[in-house]
C-alpha positions as CSV (number, residue, x, y, z in Angstrom):
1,X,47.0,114.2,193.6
2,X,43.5,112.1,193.2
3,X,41.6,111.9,196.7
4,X,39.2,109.3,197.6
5,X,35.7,111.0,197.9
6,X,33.5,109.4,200.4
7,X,30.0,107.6,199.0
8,X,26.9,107.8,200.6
9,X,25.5,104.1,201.8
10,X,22.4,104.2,203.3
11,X,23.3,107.1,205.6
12,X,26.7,105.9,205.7
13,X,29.4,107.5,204.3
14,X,32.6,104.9,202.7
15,X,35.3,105.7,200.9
16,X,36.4,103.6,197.3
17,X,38.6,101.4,199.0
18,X,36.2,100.2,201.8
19,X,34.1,99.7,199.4
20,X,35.8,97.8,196.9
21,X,36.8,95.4,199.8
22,X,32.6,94.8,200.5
23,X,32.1,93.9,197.1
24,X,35.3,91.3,197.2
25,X,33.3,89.9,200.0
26,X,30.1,89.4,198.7
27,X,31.7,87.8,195.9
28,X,33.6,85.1,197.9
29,X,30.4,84.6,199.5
30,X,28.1,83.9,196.2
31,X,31.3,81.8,194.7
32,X,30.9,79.5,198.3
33,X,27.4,79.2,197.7
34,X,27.5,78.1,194.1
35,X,30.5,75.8,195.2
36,X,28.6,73.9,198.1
37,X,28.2,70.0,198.4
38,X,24.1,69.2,197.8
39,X,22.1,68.1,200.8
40,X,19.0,66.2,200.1
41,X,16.3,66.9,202.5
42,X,14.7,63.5,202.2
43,X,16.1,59.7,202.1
44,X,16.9,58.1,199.0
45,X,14.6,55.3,197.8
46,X,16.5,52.8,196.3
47,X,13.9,51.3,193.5
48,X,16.2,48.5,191.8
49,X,17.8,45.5,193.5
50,X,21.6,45.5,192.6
51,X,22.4,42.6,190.2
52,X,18.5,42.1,189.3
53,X,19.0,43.3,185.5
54,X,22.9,41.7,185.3
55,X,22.9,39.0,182.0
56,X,26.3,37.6,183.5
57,X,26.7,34.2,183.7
58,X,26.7,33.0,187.7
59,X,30.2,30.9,186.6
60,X,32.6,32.1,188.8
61,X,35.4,33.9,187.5
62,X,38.4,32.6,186.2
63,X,41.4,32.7,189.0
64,X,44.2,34.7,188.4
65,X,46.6,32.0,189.9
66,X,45.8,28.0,189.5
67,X,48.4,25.3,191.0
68,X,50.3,23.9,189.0
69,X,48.5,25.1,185.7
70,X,50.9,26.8,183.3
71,X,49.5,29.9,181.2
72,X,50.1,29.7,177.5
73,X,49.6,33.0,175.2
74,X,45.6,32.1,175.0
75,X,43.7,34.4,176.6
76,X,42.0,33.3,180.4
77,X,39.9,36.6,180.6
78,X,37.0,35.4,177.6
79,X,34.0,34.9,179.4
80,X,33.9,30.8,177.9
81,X,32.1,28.1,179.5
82,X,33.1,24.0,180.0
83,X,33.3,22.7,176.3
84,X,34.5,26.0,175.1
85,X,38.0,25.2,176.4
86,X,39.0,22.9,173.5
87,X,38.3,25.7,171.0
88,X,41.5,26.2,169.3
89,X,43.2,23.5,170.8
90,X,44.6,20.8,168.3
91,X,46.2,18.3,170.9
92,X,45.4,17.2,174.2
93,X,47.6,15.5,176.8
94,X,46.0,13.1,179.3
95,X,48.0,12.4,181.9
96,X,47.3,10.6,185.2
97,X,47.5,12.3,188.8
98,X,48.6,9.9,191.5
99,X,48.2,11.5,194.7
100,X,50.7,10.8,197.8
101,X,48.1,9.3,199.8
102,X,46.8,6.9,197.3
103,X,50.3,6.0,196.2
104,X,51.0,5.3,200.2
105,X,48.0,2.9,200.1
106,X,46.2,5.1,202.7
107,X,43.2,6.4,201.0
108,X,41.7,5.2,197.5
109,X,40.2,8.4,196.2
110,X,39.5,7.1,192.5
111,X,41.9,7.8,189.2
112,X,42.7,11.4,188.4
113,X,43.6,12.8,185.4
114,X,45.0,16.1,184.0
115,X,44.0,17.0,180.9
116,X,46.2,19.1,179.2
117,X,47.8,21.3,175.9
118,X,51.4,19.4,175.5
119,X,54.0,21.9,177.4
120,X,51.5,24.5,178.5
121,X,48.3,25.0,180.3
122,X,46.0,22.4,181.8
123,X,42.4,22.6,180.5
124,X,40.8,19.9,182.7
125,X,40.9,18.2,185.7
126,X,39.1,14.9,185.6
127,X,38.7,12.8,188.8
128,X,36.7,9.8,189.0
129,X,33.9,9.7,191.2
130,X,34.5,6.9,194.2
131,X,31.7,4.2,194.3
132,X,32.5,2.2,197.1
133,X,29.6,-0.8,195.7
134,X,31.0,-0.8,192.3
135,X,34.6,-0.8,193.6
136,X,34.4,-3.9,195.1
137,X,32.7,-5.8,192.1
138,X,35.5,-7.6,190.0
139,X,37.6,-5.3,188.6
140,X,36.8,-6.6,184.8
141,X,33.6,-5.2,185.2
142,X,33.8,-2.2,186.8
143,X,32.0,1.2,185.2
144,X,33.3,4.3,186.3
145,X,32.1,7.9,186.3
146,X,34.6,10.8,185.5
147,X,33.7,14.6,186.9
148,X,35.6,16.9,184.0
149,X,36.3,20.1,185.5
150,X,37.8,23.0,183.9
151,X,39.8,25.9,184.9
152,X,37.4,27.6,186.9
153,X,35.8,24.7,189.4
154,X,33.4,24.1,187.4
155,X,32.0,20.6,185.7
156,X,32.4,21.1,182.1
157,X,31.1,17.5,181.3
158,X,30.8,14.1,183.0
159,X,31.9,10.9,181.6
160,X,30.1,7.9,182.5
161,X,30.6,4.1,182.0
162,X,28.1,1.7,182.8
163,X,29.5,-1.6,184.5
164,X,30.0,-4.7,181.9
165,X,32.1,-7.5,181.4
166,X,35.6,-7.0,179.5
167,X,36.7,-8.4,176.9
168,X,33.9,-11.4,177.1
169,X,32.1,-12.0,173.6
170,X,28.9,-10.4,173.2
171,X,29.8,-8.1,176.0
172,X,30.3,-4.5,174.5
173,X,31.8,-1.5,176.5
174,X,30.1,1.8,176.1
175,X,30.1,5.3,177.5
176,X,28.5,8.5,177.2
177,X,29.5,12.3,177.8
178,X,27.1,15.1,178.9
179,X,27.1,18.7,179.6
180,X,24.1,20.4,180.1
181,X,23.0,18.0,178.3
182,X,23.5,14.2,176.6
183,X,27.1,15.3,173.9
184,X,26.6,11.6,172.4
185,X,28.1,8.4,173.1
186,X,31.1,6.0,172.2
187,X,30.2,2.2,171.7
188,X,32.8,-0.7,171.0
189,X,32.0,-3.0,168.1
190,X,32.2,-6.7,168.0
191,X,35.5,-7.6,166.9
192,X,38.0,-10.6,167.1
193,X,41.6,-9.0,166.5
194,X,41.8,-5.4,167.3
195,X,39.7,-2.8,169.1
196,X,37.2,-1.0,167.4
197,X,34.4,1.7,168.2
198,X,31.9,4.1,167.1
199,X,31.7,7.3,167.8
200,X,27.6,8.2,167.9
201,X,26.2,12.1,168.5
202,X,23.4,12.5,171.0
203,X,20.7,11.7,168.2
204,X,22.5,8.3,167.4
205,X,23.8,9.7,164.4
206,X,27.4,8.1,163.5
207,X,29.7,10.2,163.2
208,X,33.3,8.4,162.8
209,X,35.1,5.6,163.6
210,X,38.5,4.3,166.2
211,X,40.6,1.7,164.9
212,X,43.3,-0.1,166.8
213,X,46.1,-2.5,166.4
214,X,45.3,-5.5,165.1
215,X,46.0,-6.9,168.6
216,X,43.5,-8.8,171.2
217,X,43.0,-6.1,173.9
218,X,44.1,-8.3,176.8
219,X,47.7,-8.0,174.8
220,X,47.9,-4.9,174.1
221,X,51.1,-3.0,173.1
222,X,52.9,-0.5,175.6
223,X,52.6,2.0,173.1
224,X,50.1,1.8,170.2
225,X,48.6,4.2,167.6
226,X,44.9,4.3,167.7
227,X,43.5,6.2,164.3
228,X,40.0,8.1,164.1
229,X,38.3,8.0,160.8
230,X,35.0,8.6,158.9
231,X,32.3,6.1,158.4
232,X,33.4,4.7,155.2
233,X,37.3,5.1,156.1
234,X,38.2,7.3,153.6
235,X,39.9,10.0,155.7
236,X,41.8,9.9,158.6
237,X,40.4,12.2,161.0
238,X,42.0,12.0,164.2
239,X,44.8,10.1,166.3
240,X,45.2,8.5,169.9
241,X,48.2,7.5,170.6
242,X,49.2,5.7,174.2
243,X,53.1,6.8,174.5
244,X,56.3,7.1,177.2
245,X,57.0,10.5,178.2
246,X,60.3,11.2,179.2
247,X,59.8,14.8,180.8
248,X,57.1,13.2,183.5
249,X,58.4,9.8,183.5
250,X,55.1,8.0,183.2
251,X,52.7,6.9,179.9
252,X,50.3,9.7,178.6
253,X,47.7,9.8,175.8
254,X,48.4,11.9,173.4
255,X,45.0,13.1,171.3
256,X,45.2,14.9,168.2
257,X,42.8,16.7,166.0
258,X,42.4,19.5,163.4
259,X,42.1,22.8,165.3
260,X,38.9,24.0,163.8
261,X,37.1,20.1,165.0
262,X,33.6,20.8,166.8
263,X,33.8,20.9,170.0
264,X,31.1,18.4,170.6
265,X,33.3,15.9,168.2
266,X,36.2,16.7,170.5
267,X,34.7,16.4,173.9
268,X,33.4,12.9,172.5
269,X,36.6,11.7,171.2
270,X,38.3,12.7,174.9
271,X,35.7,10.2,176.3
272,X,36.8,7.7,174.1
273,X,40.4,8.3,175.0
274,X,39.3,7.6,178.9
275,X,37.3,4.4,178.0
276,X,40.7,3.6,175.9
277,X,42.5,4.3,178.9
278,X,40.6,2.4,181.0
279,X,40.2,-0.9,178.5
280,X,43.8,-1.6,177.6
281,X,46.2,1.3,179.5
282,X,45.3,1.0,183.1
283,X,46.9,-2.4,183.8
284,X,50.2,-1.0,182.0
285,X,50.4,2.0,183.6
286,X,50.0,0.3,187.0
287,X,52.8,-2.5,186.3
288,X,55.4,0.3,184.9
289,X,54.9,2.0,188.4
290,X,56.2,-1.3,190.5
């Protein structure tokens, strides 16, 4: 039978199992040392503002729930700014907004207008902005100047009409669309049966044409077809087209284009549709609301 023998420690004399259970202890002890938290003896010097070397855009971010704004499968998470929304889009939808307390007679906060894919998400919001001067001029030659907004708050482009006299000879109607800066502008040519216009870039360059029906515009149709085409009228390029829709009960102006359009030519030809709108559809809209 094996004995422990005792072990000389300085002087002391411990037997194997006393000290086997030393060394456990100065092994817990080291293992607690290498496991502590660090402590710095000295304050931390903080030697970069936070944000100073961030390239993000200062838009604000894209809200995760919108009123009355109905997703589609297109993503909302791309980091895409005003114009940008009509990429991919082929047909827009512009629909009026009648608020409660205009439609009461109580306050006259200026048109609004959704602007929209058919069946799906809203891209814009476009409200006129209220000039109480200008509003009291005659109404057939009132301008008007539309705030586009898109889906995060923010103005994508503004719309602008100068005022003019309608549908007097000599006496064109003309309005231009900006973003950051001047998109190009939409001018009416002389005409006497049926609306026509040009559609000009920000350099003045031409860059297609809107025909009408061969109608005076003081008579026009409920619903009429208004077709965008290049400068010698070879192709068709585009379509406007003022209609009934059942689902909402009301007219809308329907806008269609190939998908892979420029931007730019797009935004322009959703001016035009406004100063359409505003020409020939307004008076129309108003009397099929009595």
């Amino acid at each position: 039978m094996e004995r422990n023998h005792p072990i000389e420690v300085h002087g002391s004399f411990l037997n194997e199992d006393a000290m086997a259970d030393t060394t456990d202890a100065v092994t817990q002890t080291m293992e607690l040392q290498d496991n502590a938290p660090v402590f710095y003896s000295s304050a931390t010097i903080i030697t970069m503002q936070p944000g100073a070397s961030d390239s993000r855009s200062p838009r604000r971010p894209i809200p995760v729930n919108t009123m009355d704004w109905i997703s589609t499968p297109r993503s909302q998470l791309n980091a895409i700014t005003g114009t940008q929304f009509l990429a991919g889009v082929e047909q827009l939808e512009i629909q009026q907004v009648i608020d409660l307390s205009t439609l009461l007679g109580r306050v006259d906060r200026g048109h609004q207008y959704r602007v929209k894919v058919p069946r799906a998400e809203s891209l814009f919001l476009a409200m006129e902005k209220k000039d109480e001067t200008k509003s009291r001029l005659f109404g057939w030659y009132k301008g008007f100047v539309l705030n586009v907004l898109d889906q995060c708050g923010e103005t994508a482009f503004v719309i602008r009409k100068d005022p003019s006299w309608m549908h007097m000879p000599g006496s064109r109607q003309r309005i231009t669309v900006e973003s950051a800066n001047l998109i190009g502008s939409v001018e009416e040519n002389f005409s006497v049966i049926g609306p026509h216009f040009t559609v000009y870039d920000a350099s003045k360059t031409p860059l297609c044409k809107i025909h009408g029906p061969n109608i005076c515009g003081c008579c026009m149709y409920k619903e009429a077809l208004f077709q965008v085409v290049s400068m010698d009228g070879s192709r068709q390029l585009a379509s406007l087209m003022h209609q009934w829709d059942h689902l909402s009960v009301d007219y809308v102006l329907l806008l269609t284009f190939p998908i892979d359009t420029d931007v730019k030519v797009k935004s322009l030809l959703l001016g035009a549709s406004f100063l359409i709108e505003y020409l020939y559809f307004q008076r129309i809209r108003r009397a099929s609301r009595r």
